[in-house]
MARKOLKE-773745 format. One record per residue: residue in one letter; z, x, y of N, C-alpha, C in turn. Coordinates in steps of 0.02 Angstrom, whole numbers, plus 50000, padded with zeros to 5 digits. Each point is the difference from the previous one (the first is absolute). Layout:
N
AZXYZXYZXY...
END
This chain:
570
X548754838948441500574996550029500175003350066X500054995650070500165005150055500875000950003X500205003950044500295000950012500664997850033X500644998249994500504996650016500225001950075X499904996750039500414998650061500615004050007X500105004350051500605001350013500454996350036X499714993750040500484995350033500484997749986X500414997950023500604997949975499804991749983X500204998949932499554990149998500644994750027X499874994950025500244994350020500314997249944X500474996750016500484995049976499394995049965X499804998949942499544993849964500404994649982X499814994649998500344992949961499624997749968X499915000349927499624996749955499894994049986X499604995449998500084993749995499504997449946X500004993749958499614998849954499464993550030X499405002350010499604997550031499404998049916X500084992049998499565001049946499845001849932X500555005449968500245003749964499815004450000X499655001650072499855008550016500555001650020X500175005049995500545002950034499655003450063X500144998650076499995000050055500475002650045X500035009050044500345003550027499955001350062X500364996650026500075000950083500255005150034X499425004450033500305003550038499635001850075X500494997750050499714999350069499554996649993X500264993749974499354993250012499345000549977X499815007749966499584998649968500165002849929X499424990749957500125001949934499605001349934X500155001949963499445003949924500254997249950X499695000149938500064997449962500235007449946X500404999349950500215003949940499954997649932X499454999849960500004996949951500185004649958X500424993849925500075005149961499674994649930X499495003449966499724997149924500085002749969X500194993249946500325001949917500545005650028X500695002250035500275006050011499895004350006X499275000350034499805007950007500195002150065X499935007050018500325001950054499395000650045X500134999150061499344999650048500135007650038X499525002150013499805004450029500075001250069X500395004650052499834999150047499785005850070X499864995950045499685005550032500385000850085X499865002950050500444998650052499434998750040X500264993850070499464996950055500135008250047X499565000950057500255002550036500515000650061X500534994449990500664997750047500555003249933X499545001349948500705002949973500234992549951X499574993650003500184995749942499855001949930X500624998549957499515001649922499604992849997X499425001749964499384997049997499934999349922X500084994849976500044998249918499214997849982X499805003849940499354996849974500094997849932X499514994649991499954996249930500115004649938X500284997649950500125004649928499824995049945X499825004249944500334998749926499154994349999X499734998249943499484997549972499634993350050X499174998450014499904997250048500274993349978X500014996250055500114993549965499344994749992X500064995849977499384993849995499844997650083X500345000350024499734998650051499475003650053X500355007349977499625007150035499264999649970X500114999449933499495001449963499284993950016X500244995250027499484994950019499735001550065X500465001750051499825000150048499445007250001X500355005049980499595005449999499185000149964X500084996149938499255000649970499644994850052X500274995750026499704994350028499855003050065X500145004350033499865002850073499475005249986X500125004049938499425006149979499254996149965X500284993949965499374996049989499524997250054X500404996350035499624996550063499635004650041X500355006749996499695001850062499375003849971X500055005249939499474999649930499474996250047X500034990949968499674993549999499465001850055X500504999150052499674999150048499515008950037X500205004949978499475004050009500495007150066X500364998249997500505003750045500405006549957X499595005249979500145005749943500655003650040X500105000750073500385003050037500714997650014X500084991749997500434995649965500334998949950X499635000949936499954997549942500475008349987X499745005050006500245005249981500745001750036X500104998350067500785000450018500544995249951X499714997449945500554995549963499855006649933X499835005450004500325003749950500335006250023X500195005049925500215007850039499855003349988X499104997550004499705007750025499284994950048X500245001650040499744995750056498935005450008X500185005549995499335003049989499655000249971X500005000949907499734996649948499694992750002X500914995550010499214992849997499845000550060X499915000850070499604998250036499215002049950X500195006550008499215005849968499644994349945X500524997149965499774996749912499564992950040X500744996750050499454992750016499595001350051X500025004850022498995000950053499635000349935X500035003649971499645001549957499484993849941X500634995850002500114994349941499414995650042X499845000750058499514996050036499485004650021X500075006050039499355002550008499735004049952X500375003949960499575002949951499624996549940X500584995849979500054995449937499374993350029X499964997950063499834994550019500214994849975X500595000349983500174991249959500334995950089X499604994549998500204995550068500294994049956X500184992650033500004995249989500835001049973X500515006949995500564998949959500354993150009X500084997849946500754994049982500445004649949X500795002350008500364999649968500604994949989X500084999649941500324995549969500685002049968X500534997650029500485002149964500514997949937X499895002249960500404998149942500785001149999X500045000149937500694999649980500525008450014X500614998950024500365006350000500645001549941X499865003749970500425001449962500385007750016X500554998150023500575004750043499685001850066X500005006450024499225002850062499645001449970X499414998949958499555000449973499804991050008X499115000750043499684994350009499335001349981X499854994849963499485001349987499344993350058X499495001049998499274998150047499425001349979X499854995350001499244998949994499445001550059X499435004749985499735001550047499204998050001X499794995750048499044996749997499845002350054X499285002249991499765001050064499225001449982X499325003450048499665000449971499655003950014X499625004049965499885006850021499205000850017X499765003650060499524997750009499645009250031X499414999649980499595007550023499554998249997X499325001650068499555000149997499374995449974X500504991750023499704994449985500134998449925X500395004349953500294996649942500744998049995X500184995349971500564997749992500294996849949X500605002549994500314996749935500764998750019X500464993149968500404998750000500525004249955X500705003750038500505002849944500604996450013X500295001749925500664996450004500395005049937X500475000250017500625002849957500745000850023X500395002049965500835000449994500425006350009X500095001550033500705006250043500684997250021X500235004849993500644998150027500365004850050X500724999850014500115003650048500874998949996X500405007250029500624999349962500394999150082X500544996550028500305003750072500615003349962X500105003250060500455006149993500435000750075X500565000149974500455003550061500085007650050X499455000150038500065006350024500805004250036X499835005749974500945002050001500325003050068X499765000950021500095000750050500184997350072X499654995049996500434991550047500014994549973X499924997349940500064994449924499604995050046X499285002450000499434996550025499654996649909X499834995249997499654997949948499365001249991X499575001949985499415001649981499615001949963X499384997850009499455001849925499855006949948X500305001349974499955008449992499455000249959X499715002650043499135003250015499985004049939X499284997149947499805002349948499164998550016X499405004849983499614997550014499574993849944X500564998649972499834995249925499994993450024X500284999350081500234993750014499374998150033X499445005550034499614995850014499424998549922X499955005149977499634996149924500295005949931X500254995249957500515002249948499805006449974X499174999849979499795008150003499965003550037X499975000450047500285008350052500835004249994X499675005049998500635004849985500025004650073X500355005250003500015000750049499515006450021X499564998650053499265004850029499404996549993X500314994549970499284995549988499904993450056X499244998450004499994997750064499274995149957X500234993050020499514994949988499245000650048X499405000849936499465000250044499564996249971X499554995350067499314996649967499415004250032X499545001949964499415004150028499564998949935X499625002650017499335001849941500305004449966X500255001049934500455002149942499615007449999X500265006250010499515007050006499965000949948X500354996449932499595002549932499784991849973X499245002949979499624994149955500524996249950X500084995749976500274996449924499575004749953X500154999349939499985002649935499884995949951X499614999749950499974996849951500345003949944X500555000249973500245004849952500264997549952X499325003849926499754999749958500465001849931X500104997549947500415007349935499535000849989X500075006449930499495003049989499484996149961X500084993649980499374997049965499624995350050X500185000650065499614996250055500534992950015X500754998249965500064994149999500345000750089X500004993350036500375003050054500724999550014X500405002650051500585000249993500084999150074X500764992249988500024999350048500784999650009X500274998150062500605001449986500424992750010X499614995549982500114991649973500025001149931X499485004549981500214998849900500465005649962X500195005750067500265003849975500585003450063X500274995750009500645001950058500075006550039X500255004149928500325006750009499395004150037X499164999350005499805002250027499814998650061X500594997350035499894999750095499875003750032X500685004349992499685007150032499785004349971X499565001249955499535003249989499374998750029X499704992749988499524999750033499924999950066X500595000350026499985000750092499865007249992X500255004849959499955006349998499285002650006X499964997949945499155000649980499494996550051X499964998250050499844994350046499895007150044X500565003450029500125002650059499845007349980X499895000449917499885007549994499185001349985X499914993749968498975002249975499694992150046X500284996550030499584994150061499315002049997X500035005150060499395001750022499655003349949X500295005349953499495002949953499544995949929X500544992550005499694995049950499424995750021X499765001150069499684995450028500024995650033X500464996550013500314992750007499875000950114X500024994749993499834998650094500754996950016X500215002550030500694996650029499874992650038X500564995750006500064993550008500624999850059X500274994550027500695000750055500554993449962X500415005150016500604999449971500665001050012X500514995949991500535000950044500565005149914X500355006050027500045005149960500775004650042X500225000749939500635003850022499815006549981X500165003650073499755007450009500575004949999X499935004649942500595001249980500255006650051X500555001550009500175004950055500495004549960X500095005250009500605007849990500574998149961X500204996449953500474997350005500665006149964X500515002350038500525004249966499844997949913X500325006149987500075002649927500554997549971X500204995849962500544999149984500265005549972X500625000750012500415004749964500214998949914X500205005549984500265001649932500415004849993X500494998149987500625006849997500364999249932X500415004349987500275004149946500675002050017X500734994249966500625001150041500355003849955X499665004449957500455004749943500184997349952X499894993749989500224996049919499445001049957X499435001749993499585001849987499354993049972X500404995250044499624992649999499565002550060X499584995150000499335000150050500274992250055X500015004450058500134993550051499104999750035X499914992849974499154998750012499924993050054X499765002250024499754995250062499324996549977X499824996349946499894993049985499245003750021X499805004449941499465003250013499575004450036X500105000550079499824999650031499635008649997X499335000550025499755006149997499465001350051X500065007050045499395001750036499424997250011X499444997949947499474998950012500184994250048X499244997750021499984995850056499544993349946X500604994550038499604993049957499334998350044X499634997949963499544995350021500004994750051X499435001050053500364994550030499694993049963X500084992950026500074994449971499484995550033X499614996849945499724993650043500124994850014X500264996650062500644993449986499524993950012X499364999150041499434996750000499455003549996X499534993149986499245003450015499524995750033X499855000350071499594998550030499474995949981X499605005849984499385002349981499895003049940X499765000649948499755002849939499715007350022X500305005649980499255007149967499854998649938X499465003049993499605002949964500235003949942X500404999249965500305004149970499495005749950X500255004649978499655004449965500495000849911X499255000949965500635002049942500175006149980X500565001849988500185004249965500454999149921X499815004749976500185001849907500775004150005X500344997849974500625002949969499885000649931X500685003949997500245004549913500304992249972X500424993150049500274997649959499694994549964X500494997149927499704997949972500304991250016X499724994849992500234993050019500445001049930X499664998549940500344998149959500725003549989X500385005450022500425004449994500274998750079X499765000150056500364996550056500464992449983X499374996749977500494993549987500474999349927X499935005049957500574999949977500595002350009X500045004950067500525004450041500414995850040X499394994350025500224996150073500494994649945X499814996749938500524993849971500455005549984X500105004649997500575004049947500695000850073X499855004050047500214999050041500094994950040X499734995649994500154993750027500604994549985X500095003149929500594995949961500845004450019X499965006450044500575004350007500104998250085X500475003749995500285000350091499745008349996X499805001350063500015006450013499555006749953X499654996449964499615002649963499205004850029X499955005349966499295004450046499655002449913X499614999549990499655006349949499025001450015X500225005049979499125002650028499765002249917X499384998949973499515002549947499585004350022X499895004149971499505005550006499535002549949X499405003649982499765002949943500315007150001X500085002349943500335007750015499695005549987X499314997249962499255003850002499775001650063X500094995250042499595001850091500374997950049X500434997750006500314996950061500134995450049X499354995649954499874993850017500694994949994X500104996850063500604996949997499564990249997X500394996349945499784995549973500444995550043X500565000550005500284994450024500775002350041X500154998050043500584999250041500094992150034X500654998849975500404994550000500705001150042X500184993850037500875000950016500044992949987X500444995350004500484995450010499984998650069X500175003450045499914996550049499315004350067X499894996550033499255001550026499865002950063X500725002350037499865004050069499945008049976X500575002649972500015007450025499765001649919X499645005649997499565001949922500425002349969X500574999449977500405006649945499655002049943X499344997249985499845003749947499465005950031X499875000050043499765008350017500084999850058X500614998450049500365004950049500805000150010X500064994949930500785001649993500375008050002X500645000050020500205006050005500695000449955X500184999449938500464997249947500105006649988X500735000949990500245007549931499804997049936X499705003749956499764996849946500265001349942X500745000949996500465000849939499685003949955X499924997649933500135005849954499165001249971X499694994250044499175001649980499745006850033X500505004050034499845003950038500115006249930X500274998649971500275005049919499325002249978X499494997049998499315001449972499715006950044X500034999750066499975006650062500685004449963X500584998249997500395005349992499755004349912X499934994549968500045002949941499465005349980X499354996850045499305003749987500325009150036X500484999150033500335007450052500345000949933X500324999249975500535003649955499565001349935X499454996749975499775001849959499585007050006X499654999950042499535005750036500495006850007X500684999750004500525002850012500195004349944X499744994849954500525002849951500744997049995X500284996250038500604999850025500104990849936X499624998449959499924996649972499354998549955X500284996849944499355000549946500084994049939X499564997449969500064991149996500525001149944X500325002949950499874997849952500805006649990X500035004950049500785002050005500525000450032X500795000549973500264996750035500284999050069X500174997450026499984999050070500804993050022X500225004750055500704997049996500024992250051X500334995749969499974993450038500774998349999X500515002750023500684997550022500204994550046X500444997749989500044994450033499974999350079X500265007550017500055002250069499795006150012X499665000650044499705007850035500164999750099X500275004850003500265002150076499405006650011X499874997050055499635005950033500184999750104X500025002850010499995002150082500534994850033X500414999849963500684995850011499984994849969X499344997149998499944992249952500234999049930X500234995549985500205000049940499504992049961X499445002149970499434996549960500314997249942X499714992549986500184998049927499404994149974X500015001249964499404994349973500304992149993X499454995349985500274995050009500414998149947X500504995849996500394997549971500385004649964X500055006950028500275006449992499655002649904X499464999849994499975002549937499915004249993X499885002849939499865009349986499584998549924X499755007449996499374999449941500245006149966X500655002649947500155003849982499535004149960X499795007449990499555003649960499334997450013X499704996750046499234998050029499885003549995X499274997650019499425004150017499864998950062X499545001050050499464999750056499644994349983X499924998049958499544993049975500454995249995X500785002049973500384994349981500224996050106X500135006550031500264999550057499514995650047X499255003249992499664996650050499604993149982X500154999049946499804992049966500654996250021X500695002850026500664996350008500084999850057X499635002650017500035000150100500665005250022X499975004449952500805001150021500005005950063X500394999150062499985002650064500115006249998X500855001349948500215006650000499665006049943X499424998349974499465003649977499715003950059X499864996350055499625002850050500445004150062X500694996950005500235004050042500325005549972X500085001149930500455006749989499505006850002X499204996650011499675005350026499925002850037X500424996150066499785001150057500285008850029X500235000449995500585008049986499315004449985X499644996749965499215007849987499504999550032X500154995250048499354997950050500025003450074X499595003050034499944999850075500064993350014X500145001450054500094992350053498984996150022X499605005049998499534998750008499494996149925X500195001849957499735001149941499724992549987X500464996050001499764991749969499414996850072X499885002850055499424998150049499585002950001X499985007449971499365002849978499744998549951X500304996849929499704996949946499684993950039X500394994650018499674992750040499525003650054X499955002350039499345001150035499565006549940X500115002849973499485005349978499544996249942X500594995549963499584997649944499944992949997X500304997550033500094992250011499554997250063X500005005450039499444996450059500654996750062X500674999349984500444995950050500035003250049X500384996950063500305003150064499515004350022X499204999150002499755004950037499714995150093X500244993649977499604998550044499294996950021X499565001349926499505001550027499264995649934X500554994449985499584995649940499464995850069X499324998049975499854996350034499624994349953X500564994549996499554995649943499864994550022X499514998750084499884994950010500304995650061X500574999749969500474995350065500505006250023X500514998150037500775004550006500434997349942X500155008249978500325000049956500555004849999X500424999649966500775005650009499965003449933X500105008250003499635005649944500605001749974X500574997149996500555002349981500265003650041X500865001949974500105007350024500775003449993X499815006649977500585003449951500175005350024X500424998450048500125006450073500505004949958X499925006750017500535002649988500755001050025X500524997649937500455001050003500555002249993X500695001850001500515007149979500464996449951X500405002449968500724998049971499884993349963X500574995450026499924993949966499384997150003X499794998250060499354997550016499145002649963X500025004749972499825003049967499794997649944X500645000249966500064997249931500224991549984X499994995750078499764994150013499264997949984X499495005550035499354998949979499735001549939X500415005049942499554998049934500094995549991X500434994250004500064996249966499784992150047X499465002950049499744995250032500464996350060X500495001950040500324999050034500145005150044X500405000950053499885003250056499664997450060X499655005749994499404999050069499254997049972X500035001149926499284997349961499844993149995X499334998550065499854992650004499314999449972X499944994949976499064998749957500114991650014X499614996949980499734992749997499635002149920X499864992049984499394998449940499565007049983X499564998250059499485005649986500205005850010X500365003050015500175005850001500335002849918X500094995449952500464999949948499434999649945X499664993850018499484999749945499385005350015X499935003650057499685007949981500325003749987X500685001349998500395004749965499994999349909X499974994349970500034998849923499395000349997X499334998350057499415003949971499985006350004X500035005150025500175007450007500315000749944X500634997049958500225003549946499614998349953X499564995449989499654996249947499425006050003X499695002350026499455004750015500105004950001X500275002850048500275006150045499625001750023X499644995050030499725001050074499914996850044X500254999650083500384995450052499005000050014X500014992450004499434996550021500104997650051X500104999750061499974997150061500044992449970X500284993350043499774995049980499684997150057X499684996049993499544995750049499724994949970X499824995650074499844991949969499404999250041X499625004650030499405000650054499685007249966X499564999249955499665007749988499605005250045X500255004950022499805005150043499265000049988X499544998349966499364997550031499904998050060X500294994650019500054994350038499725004050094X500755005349993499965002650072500035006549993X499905002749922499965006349991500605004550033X500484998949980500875002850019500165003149952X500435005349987499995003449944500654998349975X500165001249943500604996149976500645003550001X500555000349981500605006749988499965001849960X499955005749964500165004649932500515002749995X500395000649956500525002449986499825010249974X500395004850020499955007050010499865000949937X500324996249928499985003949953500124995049946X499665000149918500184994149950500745002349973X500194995449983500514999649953500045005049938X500555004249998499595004249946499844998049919X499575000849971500064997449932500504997949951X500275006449983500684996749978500364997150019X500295000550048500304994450047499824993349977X499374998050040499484993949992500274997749929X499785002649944500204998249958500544997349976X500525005550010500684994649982500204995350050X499824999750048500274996050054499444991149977X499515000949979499584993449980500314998949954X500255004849933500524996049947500584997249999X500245003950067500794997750016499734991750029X499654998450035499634993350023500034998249970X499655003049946499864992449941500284999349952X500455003549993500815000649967500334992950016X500115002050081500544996950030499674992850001X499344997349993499734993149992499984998449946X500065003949952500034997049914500835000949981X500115002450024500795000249963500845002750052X499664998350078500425004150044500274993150053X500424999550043499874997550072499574994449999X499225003649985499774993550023499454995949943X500305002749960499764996849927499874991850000X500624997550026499964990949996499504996650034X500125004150057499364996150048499505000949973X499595007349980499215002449968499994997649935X500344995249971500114999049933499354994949997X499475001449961499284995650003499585001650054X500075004850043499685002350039499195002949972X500235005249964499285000649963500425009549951X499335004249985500365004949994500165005150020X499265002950021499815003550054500604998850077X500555002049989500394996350050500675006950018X500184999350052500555006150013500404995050083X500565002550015500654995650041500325005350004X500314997050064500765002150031500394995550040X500714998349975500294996450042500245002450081X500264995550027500115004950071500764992950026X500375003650037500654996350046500095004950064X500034995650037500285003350058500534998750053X500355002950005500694995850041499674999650096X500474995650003499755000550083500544997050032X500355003350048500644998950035499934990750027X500114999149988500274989350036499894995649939X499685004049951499724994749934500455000349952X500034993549983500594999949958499384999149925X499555001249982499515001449937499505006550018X499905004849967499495005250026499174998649999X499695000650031499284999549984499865002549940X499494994549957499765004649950499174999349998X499975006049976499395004449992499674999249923X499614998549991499375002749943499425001749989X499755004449957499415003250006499765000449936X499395000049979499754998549938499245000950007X499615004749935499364996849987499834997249949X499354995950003499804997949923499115003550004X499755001549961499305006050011499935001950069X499844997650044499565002050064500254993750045X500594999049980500374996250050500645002449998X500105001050075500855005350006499974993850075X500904997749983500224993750056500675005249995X500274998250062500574998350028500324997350050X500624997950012500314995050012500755000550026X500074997250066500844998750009500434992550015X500284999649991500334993950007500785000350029X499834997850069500435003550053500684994549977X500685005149980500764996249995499864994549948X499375003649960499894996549919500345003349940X500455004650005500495001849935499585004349976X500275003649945499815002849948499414998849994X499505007650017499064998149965499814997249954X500215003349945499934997249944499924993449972X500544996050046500144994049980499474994050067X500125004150051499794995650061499155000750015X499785004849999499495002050000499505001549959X500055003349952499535001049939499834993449982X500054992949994499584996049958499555001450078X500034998550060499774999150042499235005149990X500185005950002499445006549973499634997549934X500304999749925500004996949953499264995249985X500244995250042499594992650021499385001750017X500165005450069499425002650035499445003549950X500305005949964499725003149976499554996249953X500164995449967499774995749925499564995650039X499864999050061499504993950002499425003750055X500435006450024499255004250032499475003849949X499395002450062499575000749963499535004050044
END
């Protein structure tokens, strides 16, 4: 906002011009609008006039004119144009050079559709052409205007989604000869897998595309492909309630980039995966019937991961979700307290309705208590203040040296194929602390990160998981420092299969088979009015788990989901 005039201002006479309101001063005049009663903003001319700018939400009229001036000029090929109708005038220029010389799409027609408030949506044809091949594209973006605040200018506020809905931001549309071959990718009985018969694996096989291309054989082809760029880290913070404020997954690794045409055909090459079709496609209908649904299968003999599924098909939450994983995280704490000493299956062990630690004051759900328990009665009940009244005998370090020493988590350093997120169980003090036994805090996992944790207790020994066998490119896998100790192992597989025959998560595993062990899991998360729930379960040499994002109670929301899975894989 500049600065106000010290002049002394003129005598004005307001007059109603139109139903603008119109202010005369020294014969010359400006306009002062005021919408819906908002207050306009203002700035000073340099004679020392106040200088009024537009306020308060765009109107329909702004909103036409503006998409219709940033479209046309789009249309017609004028990126230097087209981009002064937004506010960030450097971005799209950079995006629409690009959208033509890198991308080569010529011939644009956009089409404009319908507006609902500033949000317009357009249709975009054109046709993309390299090296004497060519193909016709067409698809749907939209684009929002916005009131820039500073002089209540109307304009496009610059997302790079508006020139094609998949770009995020660092990413830059390219047609060239694709630098990795296509893939033919195989499960393990040769059937193939594509991501027409099996959704959830989109980005994987872009993964797998860009990670073994060249080592599968395959001859690259040209193709028009979203090239993925740096994109910031979403954040995750922790406001002392000891809920998890989560930013809608989002994690480090770097996505795949995308194939949006194809020219020309490669050569593709094949490659063999760990997963299995028949256990993919029973993952992909199971999740398909939920909102927000992720679960990954694994063997817990080797590490072979059988199947990963989500609900919906851009970002992977089942192995790079970044979720606090409520009380499935109890299986890591408990395997620490058992090893401890600090607990033992079968004596007693206190579950009050409330436990305070580091100012917090903890209570289980629906405030219950398990008078004269045991350790078996507590951790088949999910009960929270079992785990925090331990916290008082713990170092602050203690519950991340169990998850990385014996669990394999938070080191960083899984390599199973595609990008994937390894968990992670930072150390923490006081309340926060005793937030993370009980799977909250700073403690984030996805699917797979959960269903190798219930394989680790099923065994007690952290198998790396992977869906590309280190044959392949000869990579060595993660090992975990040290097994689970025996006894431990032991009661911690009975407390499992306790808690699936007669605990938590008994209803769901009910016909499951026998050979079978569970844990329920909830997790709160600051804006949700239902907590994510979590489940984890094996049946022989199948260990799944599962979240179901602002799906309630595990138990109830999730476990048939696992359940289902488990009974029809193989």
């Amino acid at each position: 906002m500049g600065k106000r005039g010290r002049a002394a201002r003129r005598r004005t006479h307001p007059a109603l011009i139109g139903g603008v309101v119109a202010v005369v001063a020294g014969g010359a005049g400006f306009a002062a609008y005021s919408i819906f009663g908002a207050t306009a903003d203002e700035d000073t001319t340099a004679g020392g006039t106040a200088k009024t700018f537009k306020a308060g939400p765009v109107t329909a009229a702004e909103v036409r004119a503006t998409a219709g001036g940033f479209l046309t000029a789009w249309q017609g090929g004028n990126a230097a144009k087209a981009a002064a109708y937004t506010d960030d005038t450097a971005a799209a220029q950079t995006a629409l050079t690009g959208f033509r010389k890198n991308a080569h799409i010529d011939d644009v027609m956009l089409t404009r559709g319908e507006a609902s408030g500033a949000t317009v949506t357009f249709k975009v044809s054109g046709t993309v052409s390299y090296q004497g091949k060519s193909k016709p594209l067409a698809y749907d973006s939209q684009l929002t205007v916005v009131r820039r605040a500073k002089d209540g200018k109307p304009l496009v506020g610059w997302q790079p989604s508006v020139v094609h809905p998949d770009l995020k931001q660092g990413d830059t549309l390219v047609t060239d000869e694709a630098g990795d071959p296509p893939v033919k990718a195989v499960d393990r009985d040769g059937a193939e897998l594509t991501e027409a018969n099996y959704p959830s694996l989109g980005t994987v096989l872009d993964g797998l595309r860009e990670k073994y291309g060249k080592k599968a054989g395959g001859t690259a082809g040209i193709e028009l492909r979203v090239v993925r760029g740096d994109s910031a880290d979403a954040e995750q913070k922790d406001d002392g309630s000891g809920k998890s404020e989560e930013s809608d997954d989002e994690t480090p690794d770097r996505t795949p980039d995308k194939t949006l045409l194809t020219l020309s055909d490669g050569t593709p090459g094949t490659l063999k995966t760990t997963l299995s079709a028949t256990t993919q496609a029973a993952a992909e209908r199971e999740v398909g019937e939920r909102k927000r649904a992720s679960i990954v299968v694994m063997k817990p003999s080797t590490g072979e991961i059988l199947a990963a599924a989500n609900s919906s098909h851009g970002f992977n939450t089942a192995l790079q979700g970044s979720l606090a994983p409520g009380s499935t995280m109890k299986i890591v704490t408990s395997s620490m307290l058992l090893e401890k000493d600090l607990a033992s299956i079968d004596k007693p062990h206190p579950c009050p309705k409330y436990a305070s630690y580091g100012g917090w004051k903890f209570q289980n759900v629906e405030k219950f208590e398990i008078k004269n328990g045991t350790f078996r009665s507590s951790f088949a009940a999910s009960c929270n203040t079992a785990f925090i009244t331990q916290a008082e005998k713990l170092d602050d370090d203690d519950l991340t040296k169990q998850a990385q020493q014996v669990f394999g988590l938070g080191l960083n350093n899984w390599s199973i194929g595609v990008s994937s997120f390894d968990g992670a169980v930072p150390v923490q003090s006081n309340a926060q602390m005793a937030a993370s036994l009980i799977g909250q805090g700073g403690v984030r996992m996805n699917p797979l990160n959960v269903a190798s944790i219930i394989s680790t207790a099923k065994t007690g020994v952290f198998r790396q998981p992977y869906l590309v066998s280190p044959d392949v490119d000869h990579r060595t896998l993660a090992t975990a420092a040290r097994k689970l100790d025996a006894s431990a192992q032991t009661q911690l597989h009975e407390l499992l299969n306790y808690t699936a025959t007669s605990g938590s998560a008994a209803e769901a595993m009910a016909g499951v088979g026998s050979d079978i062990g569970g844990k329920t899991g909830s997790a709160e998360v600051d804006g949700q009015t239902k907590p994510n729930g979590w489940f984890t379960a094996w049946r022989g040499d199948l260990a799944a788990a599962a979240v179901v994002q602002q799906g309630g109670r595990g138990g109830k929301s999730t476990g048939p989901l696992v359940a289902a899975v488990l009974k029809a894989g193989s």
